[in-house]
C-alpha positions in Angstrom: -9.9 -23.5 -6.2 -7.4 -24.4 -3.5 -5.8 -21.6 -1.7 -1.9 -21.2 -2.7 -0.8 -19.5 0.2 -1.3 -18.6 4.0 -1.0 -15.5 5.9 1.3 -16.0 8.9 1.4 -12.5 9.7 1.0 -8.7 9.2 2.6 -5.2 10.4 3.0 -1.9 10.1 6.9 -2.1 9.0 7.2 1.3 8.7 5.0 4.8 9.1 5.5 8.4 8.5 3.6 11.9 8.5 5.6 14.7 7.2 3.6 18.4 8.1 6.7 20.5 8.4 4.7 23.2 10.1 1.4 25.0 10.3 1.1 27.1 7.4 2.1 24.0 5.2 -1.0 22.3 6.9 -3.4 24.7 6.2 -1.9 24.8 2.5 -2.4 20.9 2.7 -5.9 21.2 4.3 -6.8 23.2 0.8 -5.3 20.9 -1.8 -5.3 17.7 0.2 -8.0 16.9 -2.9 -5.1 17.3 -5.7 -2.9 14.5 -3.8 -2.4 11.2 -5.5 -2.0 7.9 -4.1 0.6 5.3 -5.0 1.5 2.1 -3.8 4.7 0.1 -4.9 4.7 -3.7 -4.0 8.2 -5.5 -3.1 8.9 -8.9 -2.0 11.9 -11.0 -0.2 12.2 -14.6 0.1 12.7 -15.7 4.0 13.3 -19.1 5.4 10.6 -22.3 5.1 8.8 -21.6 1.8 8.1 -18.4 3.0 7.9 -14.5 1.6 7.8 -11.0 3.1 5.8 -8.9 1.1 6.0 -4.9 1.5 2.7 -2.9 0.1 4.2 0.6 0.1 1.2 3.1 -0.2 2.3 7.2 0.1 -0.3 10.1 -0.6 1.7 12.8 -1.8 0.9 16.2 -3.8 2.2 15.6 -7.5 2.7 19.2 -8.2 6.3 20.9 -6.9 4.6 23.4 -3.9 6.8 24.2 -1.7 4.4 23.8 1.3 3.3 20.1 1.1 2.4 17.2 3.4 3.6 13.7 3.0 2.1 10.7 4.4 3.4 7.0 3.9 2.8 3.8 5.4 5.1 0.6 4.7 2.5 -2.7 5.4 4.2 -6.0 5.4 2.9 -9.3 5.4 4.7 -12.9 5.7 3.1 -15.7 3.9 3.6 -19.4 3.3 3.6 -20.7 0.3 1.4 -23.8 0.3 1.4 -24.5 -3.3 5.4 -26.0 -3.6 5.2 -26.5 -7.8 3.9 -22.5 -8.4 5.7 -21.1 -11.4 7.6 -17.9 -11.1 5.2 -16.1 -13.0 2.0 -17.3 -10.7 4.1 -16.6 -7.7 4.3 -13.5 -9.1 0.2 -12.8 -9.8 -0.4 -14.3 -6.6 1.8 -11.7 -4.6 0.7 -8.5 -6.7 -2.9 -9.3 -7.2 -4.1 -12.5 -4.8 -2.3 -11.2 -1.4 -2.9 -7.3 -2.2 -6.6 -7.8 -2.9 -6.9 -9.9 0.6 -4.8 -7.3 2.8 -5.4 -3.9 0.9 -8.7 -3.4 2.2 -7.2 -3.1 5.6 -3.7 -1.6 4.2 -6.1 1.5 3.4 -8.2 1.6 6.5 -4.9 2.0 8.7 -3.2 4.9 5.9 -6.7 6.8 5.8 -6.9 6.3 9.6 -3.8 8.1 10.1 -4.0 10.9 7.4 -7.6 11.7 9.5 -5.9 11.7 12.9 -3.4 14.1 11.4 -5.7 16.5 10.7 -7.6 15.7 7.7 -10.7 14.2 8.9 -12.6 14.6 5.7 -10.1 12.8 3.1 -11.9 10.0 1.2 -10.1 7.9 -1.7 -12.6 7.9 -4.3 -11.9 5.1 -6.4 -10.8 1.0 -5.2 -7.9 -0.2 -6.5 -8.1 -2.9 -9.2 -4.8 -5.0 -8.8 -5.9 -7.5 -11.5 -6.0 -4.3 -13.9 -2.8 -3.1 -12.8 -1.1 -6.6 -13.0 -1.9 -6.2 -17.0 -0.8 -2.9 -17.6 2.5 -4.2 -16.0 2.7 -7.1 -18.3 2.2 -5.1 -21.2 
């Protein structure tokens, strides 16, 4: 199978810890294992058959505390569409499945890189993300 696109390039578009202050860390530090991760994938169209795609990944606590850390990390990568007769609907697979499952594995080692350097040097996310999977549940 002949690749259908090219990565020209990738960057950290955008980053951001929120600890408000210490006793919301140690709070955080407690129940850092009842966060939940999300990601939200965007894309624009830019010049010369190519697209900016934004993985947006955040680890937040789901439940209203009061004390709570925040931690988000905006990845964007520029590829070139090499395929010139894709449909709108591969385009589509190829950005939210193809493209995530080549630069997620490094999306995550940067976001988990940071959360540990912020003071949480024993978080682990447990499970690997299955774009395919979540392509279908979209669909359906």
């Amino acid at each position: 199978m002949t690749k259908k696109y090219e990565i020209v390039l990738k960057y950290i578009k955008d980053l951001s810890v929120e600890i408000p202050d210490a006793e919301t860390f140690i709070f955080s530090r407690e129940n850092i294992t009842n966060y939940s991760l999300g990601i939200n994938i965007t894309s624009n169209q830019i010049k010369n058959e190519m697209v900016e795609v934004i993985t947006k990944v955040n680890y937040k606590d789901p439940k209203d505390n009061q004390k709570k850390s925040y931690f988000e990390l905006s990845y964007g990568t520029v590829i070139k569409i090499i395929d010139k007769n894709l449909e709108k609907k591969d385009l589509e697979k190829m950005i939210l499945c193809d493209v995530q499952n080549e630069v997620y594995p490094g999306i995550e080692k940067i976001f988990l890189n940071v959360i540990k350097a912020s003071g949480f040097p024993e978080l682990k996310l447990e499970k690997n993300v299955d774009f395919e999977k979540l392509y279908q549940q979209r669909l359906n």
